[in-house]
NUVO-536711 format. One line per 5 residues: number of its first residue (from 1); their letters; for each residue x, y, z of C-alpha. Coordinates in steps of 0.1 Angstrom, whole numbers, padded with zeros to 4 digits. Layout:
N
NUM) a) X Y Z | ...
//
This chain:
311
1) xxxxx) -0137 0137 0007 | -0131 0145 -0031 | -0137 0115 -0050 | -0106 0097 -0069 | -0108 0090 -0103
6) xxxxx) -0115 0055 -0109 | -0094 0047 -0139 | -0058 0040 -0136 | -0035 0027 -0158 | -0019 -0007 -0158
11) xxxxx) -0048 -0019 -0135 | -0081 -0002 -0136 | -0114 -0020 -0135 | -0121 -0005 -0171 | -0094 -0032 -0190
16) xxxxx) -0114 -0061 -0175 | -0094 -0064 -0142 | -0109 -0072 -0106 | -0103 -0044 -0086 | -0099 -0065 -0057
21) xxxxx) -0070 -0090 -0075 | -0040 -0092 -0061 | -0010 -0069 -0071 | 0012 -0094 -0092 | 0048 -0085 -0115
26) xxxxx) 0042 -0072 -0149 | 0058 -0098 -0169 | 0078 -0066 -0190 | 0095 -0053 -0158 | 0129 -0041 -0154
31) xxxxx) 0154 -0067 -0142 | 0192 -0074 -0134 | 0201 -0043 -0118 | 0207 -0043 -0080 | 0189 -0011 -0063
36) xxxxx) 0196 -0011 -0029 | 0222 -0037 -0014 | 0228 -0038 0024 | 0261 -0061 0034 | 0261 -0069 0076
41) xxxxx) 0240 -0036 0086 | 0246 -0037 0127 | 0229 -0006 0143 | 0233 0001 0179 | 0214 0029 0194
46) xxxxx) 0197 0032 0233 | 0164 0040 0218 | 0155 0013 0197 | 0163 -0025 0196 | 0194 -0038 0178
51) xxxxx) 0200 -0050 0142 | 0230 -0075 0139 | 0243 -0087 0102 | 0216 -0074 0085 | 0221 -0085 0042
56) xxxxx) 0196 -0082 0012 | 0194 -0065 -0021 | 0161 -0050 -0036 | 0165 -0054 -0071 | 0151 -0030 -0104
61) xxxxx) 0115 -0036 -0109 | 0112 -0057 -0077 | 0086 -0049 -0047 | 0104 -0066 -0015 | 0088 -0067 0015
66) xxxxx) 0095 -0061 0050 | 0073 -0078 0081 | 0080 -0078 0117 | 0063 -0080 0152 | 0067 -0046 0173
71) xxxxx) 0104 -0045 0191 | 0120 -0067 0164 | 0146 -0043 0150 | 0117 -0032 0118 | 0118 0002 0127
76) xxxxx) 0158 0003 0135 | 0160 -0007 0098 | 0138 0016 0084 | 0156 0041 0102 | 0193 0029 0096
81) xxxxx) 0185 0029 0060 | 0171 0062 0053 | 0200 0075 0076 | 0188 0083 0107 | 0201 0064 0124
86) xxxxx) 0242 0055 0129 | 0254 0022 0120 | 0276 -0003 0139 | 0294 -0017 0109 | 0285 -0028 0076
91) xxxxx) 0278 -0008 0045 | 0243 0001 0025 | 0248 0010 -0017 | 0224 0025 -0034 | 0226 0026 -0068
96) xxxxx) 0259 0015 -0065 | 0273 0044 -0044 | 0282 0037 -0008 | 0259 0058 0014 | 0272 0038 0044
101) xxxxx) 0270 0071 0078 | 0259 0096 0054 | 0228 0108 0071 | 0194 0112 0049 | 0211 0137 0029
106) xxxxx) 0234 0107 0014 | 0200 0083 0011 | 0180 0115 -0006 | 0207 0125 -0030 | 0216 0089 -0042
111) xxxxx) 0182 0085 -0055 | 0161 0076 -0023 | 0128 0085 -0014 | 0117 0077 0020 | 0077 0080 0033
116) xxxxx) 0074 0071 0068 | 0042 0056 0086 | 0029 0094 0094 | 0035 0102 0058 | 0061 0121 0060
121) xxxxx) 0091 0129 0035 | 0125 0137 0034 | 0134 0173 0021 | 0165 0190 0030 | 0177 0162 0051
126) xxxxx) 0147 0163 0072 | 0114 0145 0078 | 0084 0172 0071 | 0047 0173 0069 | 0040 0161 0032
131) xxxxx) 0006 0178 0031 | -0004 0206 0051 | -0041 0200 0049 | -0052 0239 0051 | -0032 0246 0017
136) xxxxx) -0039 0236 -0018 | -0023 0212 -0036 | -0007 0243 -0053 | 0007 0257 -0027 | 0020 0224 -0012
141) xxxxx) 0039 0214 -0041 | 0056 0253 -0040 | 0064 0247 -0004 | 0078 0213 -0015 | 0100 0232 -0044
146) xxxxx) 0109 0253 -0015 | 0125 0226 0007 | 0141 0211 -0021 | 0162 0242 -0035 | 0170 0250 0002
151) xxxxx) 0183 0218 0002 | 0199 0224 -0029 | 0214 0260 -0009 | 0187 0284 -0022 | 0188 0307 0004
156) xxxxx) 0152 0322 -0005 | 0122 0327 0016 | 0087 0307 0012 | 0069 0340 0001 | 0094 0346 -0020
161) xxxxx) 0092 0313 -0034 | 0053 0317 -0038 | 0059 0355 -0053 | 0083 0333 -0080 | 0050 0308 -0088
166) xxxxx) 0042 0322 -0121 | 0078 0314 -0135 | 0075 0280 -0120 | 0048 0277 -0139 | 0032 0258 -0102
171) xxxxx) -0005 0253 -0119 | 0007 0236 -0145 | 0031 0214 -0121 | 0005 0206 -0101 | -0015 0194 -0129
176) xxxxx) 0009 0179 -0144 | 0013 0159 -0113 | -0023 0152 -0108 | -0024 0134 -0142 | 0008 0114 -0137
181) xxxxx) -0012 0105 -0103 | -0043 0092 -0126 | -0070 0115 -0103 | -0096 0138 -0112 | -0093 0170 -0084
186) xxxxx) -0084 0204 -0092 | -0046 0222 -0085 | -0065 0246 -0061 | -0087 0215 -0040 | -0075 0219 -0004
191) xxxxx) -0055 0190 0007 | -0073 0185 0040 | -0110 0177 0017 | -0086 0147 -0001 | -0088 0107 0005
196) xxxxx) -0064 0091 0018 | -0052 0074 -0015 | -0057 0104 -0033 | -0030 0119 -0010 | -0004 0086 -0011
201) xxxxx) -0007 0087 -0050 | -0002 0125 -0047 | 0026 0120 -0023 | 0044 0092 -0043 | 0040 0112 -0078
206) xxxxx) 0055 0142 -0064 | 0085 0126 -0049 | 0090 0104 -0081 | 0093 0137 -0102 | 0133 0136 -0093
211) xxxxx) 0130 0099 -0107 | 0144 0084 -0074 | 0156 0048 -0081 | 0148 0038 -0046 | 0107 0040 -0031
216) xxxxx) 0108 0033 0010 | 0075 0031 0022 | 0065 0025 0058 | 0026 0009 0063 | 0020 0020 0024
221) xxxxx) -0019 0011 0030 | -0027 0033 0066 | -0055 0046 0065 | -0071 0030 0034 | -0098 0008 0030
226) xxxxx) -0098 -0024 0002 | -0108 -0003 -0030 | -0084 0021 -0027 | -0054 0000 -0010 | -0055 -0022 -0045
231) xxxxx) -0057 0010 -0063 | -0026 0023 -0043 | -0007 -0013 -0048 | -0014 -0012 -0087 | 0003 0030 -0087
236) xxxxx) 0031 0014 -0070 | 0034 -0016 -0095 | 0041 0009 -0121 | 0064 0029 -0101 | 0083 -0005 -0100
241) xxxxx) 0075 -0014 -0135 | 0095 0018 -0146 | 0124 0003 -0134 | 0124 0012 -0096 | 0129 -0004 -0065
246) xxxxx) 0101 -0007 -0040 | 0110 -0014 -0003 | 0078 -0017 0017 | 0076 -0020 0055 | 0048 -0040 0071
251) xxxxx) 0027 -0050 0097 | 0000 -0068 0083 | 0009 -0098 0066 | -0022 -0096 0038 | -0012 -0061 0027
256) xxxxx) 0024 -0078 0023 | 0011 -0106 0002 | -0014 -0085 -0017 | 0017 -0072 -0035 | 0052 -0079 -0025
261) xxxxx) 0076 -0101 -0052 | 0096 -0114 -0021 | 0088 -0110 0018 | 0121 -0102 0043 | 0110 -0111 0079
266) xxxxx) 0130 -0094 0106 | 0125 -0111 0141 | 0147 -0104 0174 | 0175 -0080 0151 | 0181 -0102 0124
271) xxxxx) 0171 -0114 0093 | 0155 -0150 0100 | 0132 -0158 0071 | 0130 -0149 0033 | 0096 -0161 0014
276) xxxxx) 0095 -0156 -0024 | 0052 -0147 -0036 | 0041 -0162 -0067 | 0007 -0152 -0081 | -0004 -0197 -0066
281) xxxxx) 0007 -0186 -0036 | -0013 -0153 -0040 | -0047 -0172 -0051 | -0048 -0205 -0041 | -0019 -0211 -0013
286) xxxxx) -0018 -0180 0010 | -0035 -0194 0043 | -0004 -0218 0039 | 0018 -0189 0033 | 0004 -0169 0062
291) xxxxx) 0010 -0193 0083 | 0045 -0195 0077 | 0049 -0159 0078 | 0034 -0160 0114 | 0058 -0186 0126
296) xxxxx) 0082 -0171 0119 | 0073 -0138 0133 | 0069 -0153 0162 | 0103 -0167 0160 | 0094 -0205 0168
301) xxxxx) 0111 -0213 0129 | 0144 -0223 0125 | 0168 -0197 0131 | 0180 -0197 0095 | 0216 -0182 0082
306) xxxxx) 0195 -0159 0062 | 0209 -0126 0082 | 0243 -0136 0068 | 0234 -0140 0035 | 0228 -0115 0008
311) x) 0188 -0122 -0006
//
């Protein structure tokens, strides 16, 4: 594997930071502005379990996020909200513009970017690879270009599109990219010889180049270990610093404390629980917290009235 550079602003080991802290808010964040709001999201669909009255709001320069056991509507959200799937009734905003049945198309061109758990991205209103491993990083980010102005209605073909490099200037994209990324590989380093946070930074720069107002992440830490999972949560701490939204889906409950400003818990199609995460509860209160967070999971906590309440 190519080795990642170890600096990285906002959260490097070099300004006298532990690299194994947790991921807390940057007290100069961007607040106030409501990023994503979902208003009684109901999906119904054969293939996956149901959501009912779904409501909550991900706010500018807030990481929110999302835990649930396997079968309890997670995956139906993630899904419904990047457009996949059709909804029931209720209506999701982004960015104040009602995306509400508009397929990933609507999600994409409001200012969404959605990574799924195999790492994959939306580009002309489809989920594709994100890296082919046997290309360059280069070439992936011309095949990237590619989808996008076919998306766009460039009619073009992908040799064309690679013919056409040298007026996209691609080297110096890619570059530019790898700095904005804080690593130390080359344009022409083969994808498939990369880390796996090497990649996810790679992956999260390039799609922030439209300057999305929306991240969706599903599992943001697969595949890493702990060095380069706080690395990862610090790169997206920024991304949210800038004045983003973050929406991460989890299964672990540590990963989802290690850096999420408020914790959603989904449990049998609805909204049940909502946990705000201060840096005490980070440091000196998280078995405590944990244990909540497994309760209600598991669905033994009260059924709250949070599902019908914007949070």
């Amino acid at each position: 594997e190519s080795k990642e550079s170890a600096g990285h602003r906002g959260g490097s080991a070099r300004n006298g930071q532990d690299k194994h802290l947790p991921v807390g808010k940057s007290a100069g964040k961007s607040a106030g502005k409501t990023i994503l709001n979902v208003i009684g999201l109901s999906i119904r669909d054969k293939a996956h379990p149901f959501l009912r009255d779904i409501c909550f709001t991900v706010e500018a320069g807030e990481i929110l996020g999302v835990l649930g056991i396997k079968e309890s509507g997670i995956e139906t959200l993630e899904l419904g909200l990047a457009g996949f799937l059709s909804h029931f009734s209720g209506r999701i905003e982004l960015d104040g513009v009602d995306i509400s049945g508009g397929g990933p198309r609507s999600f994409r061109a409001a200012g969404g970017v959605y990574l799924s758990a195999g790492k994959r991205s939306l580009a002309g209103g489809k989920a594709i690879a994100s890296f082919d491993p046997q290309l360059s990083i280069q070439d992936n980010l011309l095949i990237h270009i590619y989808a996008e102005k076919k998306r766009n209605g460039h009619t073009g073909t992908k040799q064309g599109m690679k013919q056409e490099s040298h007026k996209l200037n691609a080297e110096h994209m890619a570059r530019r990219m790898i700095n904005d990324a804080a690593l130390s590989v080359s344009p022409s380093t083969r994808a498939g010889t990369l880390s796996g946070g090497t990649l996810q930074r790679l992956l999260v720069t390039r799609e922030c180049a439209g300057d999305p107002c929306l991240i969706m992440m599903v599992e943001p830490a697969w595949g890493l270990d702990r060095l380069n999972r706080g690395r990862f949560f610090r790169f997206l701490r920024d991304k949210a610093d800038e004045g983003r939204g973050i929406l991460l889906f989890f299964s672990d409950i540590d990963e989802a404390l290690e850096i999420s400003d408020r914790i959603l818990i989904v449990h049998n199609g609805a909204c049940t629980e909502h946990f705000r995460v201060n840096e005490r509860d980070r440091l000196k209160d998280a078995e405590c917290l944990k244990d909540k967070i497994k309760t209600a999971m598991a669905g033994s906590s009260r059924q709250s009235a949070t599902s019908k309440a914007v949070i």
